[in-house]
C-alpha positions in Angstrom: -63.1 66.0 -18.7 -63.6 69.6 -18.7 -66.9 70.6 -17.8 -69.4 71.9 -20.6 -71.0 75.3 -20.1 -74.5 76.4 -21.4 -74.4 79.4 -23.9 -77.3 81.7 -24.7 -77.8 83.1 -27.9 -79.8 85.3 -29.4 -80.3 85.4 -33.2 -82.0 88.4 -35.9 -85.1 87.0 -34.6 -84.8 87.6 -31.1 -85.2 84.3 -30.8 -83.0 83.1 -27.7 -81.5 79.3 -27.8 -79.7 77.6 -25.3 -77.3 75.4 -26.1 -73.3 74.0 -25.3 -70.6 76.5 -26.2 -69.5 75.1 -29.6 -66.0 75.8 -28.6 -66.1 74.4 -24.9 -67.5 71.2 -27.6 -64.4 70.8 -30.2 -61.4 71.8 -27.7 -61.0 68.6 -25.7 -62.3 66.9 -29.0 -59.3 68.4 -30.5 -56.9 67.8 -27.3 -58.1 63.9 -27.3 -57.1 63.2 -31.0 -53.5 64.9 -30.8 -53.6 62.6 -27.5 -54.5 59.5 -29.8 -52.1 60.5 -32.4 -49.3 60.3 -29.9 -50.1 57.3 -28.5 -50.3 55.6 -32.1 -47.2 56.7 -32.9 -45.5 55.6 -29.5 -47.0 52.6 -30.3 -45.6 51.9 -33.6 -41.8 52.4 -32.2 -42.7 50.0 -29.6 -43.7 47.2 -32.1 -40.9 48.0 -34.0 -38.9 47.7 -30.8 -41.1 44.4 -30.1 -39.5 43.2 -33.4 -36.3 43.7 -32.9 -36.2 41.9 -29.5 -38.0 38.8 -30.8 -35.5 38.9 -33.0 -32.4 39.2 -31.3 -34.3 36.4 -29.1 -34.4 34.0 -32.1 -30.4 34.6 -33.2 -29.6 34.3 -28.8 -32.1 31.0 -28.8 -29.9 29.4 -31.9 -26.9 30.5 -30.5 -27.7 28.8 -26.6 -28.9 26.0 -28.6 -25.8 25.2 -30.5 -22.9 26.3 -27.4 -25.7 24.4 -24.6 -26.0 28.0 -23.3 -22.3 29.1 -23.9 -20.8 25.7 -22.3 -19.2 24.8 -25.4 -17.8 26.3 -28.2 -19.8 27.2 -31.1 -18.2 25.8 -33.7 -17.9 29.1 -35.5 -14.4 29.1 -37.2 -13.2 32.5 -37.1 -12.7 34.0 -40.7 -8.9 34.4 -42.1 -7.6 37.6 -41.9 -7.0 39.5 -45.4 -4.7 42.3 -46.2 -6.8 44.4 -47.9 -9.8 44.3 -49.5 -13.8 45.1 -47.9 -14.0 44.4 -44.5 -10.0 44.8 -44.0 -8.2 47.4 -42.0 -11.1 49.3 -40.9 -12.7 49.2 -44.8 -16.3 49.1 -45.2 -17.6 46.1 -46.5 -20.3 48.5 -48.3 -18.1 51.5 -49.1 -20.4 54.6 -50.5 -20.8 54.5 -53.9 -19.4 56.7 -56.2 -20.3 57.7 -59.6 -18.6 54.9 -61.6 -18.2 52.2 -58.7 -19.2 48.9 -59.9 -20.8 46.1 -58.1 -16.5 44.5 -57.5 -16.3 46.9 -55.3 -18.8 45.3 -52.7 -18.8 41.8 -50.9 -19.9 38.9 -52.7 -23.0 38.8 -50.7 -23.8 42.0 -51.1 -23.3 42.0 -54.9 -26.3 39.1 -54.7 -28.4 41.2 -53.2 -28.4 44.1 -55.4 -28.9 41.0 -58.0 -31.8 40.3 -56.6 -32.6 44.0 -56.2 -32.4 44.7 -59.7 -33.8 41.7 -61.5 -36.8 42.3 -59.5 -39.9 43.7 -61.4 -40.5 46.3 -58.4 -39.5 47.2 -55.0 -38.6 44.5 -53.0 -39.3 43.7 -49.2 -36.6 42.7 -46.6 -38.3 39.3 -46.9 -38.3 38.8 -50.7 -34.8 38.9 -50.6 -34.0 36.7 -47.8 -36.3 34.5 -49.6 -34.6 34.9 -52.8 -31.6 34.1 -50.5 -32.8 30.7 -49.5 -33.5 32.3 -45.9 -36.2 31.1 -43.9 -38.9 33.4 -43.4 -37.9 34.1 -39.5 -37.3 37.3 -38.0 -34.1 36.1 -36.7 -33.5 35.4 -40.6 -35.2 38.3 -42.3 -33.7 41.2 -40.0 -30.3 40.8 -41.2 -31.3 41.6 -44.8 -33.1 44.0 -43.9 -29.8 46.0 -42.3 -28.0 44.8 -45.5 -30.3 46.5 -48.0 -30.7 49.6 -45.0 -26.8 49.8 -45.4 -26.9 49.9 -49.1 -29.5 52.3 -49.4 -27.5 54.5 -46.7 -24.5 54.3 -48.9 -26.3 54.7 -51.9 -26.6 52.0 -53.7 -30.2 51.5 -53.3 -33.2 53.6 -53.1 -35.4 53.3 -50.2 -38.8 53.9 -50.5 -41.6 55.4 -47.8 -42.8 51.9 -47.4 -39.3 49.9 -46.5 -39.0 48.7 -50.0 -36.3 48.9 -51.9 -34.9 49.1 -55.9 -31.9 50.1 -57.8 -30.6 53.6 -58.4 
């Protein structure tokens, strides 16, 4: 730390005090609370980052679990291919909405969640709706709805608030 100097003053009075420089005081006050401020914020992207690796390590623990560590097959059936519709041909399965665009035009997934969006009395959390979805209340369960109603807000058909909740436009 820097080193505090003495400064003498001398008021109306002639009086003479001795005292730190009031500046030489505040400046590496200052300089350790922008520090502190940084280092908060570093450490909020690295718990978010914390989350999202405990939660990739929950979907990779289910998934070594079911294929004994990728020795067997899954027993995921891969999904028919389509002609057209969401998802098909390079389509989006959430398109960006468009003034008039009705809930058909999304997945049938994705139409329950704005369902759920909407019939709620307020904002909703990532976990409400996986909840509401019959989810279980695991990251590796909860971060998937969270992208979904991310991707809908991007695409607007949801509004995001400050807080990572989310209601209907």
């Amino acid at each position: 730390m820097d080193d505090v100097h003495l400064a003498v003053r001398r008021n109306a009075g002639d009086e003479v005090t001795v005292g730190p420089d009031e500046e030489e005081i505040t400046r590496p006050r200052m300089r350790l609370t922008e520090r502190a401020e940084l280092l908060r914020k570093e450490l909020a992207e690295i718990d978010a980052e914390l989350g999202r690796l405990e939660a990739a390590e929950v979907v990779f623990g289910q998934w070594a679990e079911a294929t004994d560590g990728g020795r067997r097959p899954s027993g995921i059936v891969e999904p028919e291919r389509v002609a057209a519709g969401p998802g098909a041909g390079g389509m989006r399965l959430v398109p960006d909405r468009v003034e008039g665009m009705g809930l058909e035009a999304l997945t049938s997934e994705y139409q329950r969640i704005m369902e759920i969006v909407a019939g709620a009395d307020g904002p909703v959390m990532a976990k409400d709706v996986a909840l509401a979805l019959g989810r279980e209340l695991t990251p590796g369960k909860v971060e998937p709805v969270r992208g979904q109603l991310r991707k809908l807000a991007d695409r607007g058909w949801l509004k995001r608030t400050g807080s990572g909740r989310y209601l209907p436009r």
